[in-house]
Structures are given as C-alpha cells and as structure tokens.
C-alpha positions in Angstrom: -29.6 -14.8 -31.9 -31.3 -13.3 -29.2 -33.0 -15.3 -25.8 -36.4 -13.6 -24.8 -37.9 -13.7 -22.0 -36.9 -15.5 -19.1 -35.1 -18.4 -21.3 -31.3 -18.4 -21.6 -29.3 -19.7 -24.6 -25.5 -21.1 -23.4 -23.3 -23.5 -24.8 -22.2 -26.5 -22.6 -18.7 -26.6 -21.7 -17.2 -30.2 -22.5 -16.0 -31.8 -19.5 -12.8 -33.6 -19.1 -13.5 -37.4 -17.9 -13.2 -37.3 -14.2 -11.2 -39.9 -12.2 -11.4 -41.5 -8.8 -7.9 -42.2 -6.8 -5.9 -42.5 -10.3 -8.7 -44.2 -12.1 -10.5 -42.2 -14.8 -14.5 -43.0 -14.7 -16.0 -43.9 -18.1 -18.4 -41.6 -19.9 -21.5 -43.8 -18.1 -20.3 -42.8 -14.8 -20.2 -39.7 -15.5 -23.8 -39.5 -16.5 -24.9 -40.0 -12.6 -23.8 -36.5 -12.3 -26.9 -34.1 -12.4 -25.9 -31.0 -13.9 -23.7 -29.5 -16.5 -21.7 -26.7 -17.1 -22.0 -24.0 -19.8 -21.1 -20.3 -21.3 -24.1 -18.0 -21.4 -24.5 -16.7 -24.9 -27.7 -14.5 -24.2 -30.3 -14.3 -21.4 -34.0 -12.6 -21.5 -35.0 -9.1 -20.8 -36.6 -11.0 -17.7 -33.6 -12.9 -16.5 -31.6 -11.0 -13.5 -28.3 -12.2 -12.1 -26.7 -13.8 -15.5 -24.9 -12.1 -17.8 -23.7 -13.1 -21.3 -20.3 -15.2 -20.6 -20.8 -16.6 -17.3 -20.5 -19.9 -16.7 -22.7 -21.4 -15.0 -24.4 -24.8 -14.0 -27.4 -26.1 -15.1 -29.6 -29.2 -15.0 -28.6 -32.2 -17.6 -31.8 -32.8 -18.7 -33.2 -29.5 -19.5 -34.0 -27.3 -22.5 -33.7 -28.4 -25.5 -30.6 -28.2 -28.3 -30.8 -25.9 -31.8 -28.3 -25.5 -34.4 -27.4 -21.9 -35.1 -24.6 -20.7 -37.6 -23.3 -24.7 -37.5 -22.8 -24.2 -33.9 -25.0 -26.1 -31.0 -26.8 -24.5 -28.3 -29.0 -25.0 -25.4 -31.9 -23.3 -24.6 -32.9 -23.5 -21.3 -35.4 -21.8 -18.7 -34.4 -19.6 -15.7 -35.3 -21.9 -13.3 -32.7 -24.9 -14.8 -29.9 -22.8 -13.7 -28.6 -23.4 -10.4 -25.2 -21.5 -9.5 -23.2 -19.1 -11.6 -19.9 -19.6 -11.0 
C-alpha cells in the first residue's frame, strides 16, 4: 500500500485515558480534544517533511478509515497534519 500524492496513510496511536488531579476523564471528555496522534505508514511523492514512522498529530475528524491486510488505517490529506513530533 502506497499514499500518492499529497495524501498520507498512518495509523492512530491509541491513547491512554487522561486524568485531571488523580481523576481519570471518561472516553467523552476526551473527545473535546481536537487532534489525534498517529504512525505514518506512507506519504505522497508530493508530501515534504514526513517520513514513514513519524508520529505525528493530526485533526480528529479528517480522512477517512480503510481496512488493509485486517489492519485499519487513516488516510488523510497534507494539510490535516499539524506537528510531527
């Protein structure tokens, strides 16, 4: 599997549930955070500054999810991504 262009393919890192002065948030609270975090599987010929494994974050709501292998993936646009860690 192979992104073209400038789309990105990554898998989204699961994230522990957070917690707020000894109190863990539920999964709801959680959602108000904007972005994700994910594992850069392949990037387009057109995307510059991401390389396959970095992590990076990205906007909850974008791109959309395919099933590759049994394994789930995002693919999302250039623009979604907004630092690489």
């Amino acid at each position: 599997m192979r992104a073209i262009n400038y789309y990105i393919v990554l898998e989204k890192i699961k994230e522990k549930p957070k917690s707020n002065n000894g109190f863990e948030l539920t999964e709801a609270q959680n959602e108000d955070i904007k972005y994700s975090r994910g594992k850069i599987i392949s990037v387009g010929e057109k995307v510059e500054g991401i390389k396959k494994d970095d992590i990076v974050l990205f906007n909850r709501n974008a791109g959309n999810i395919i099933e590759w292998d049994g394994n789930y993936y995002y693919v999302i646009g250039l623009g979604d991504v907004v630092i690489v860690e």
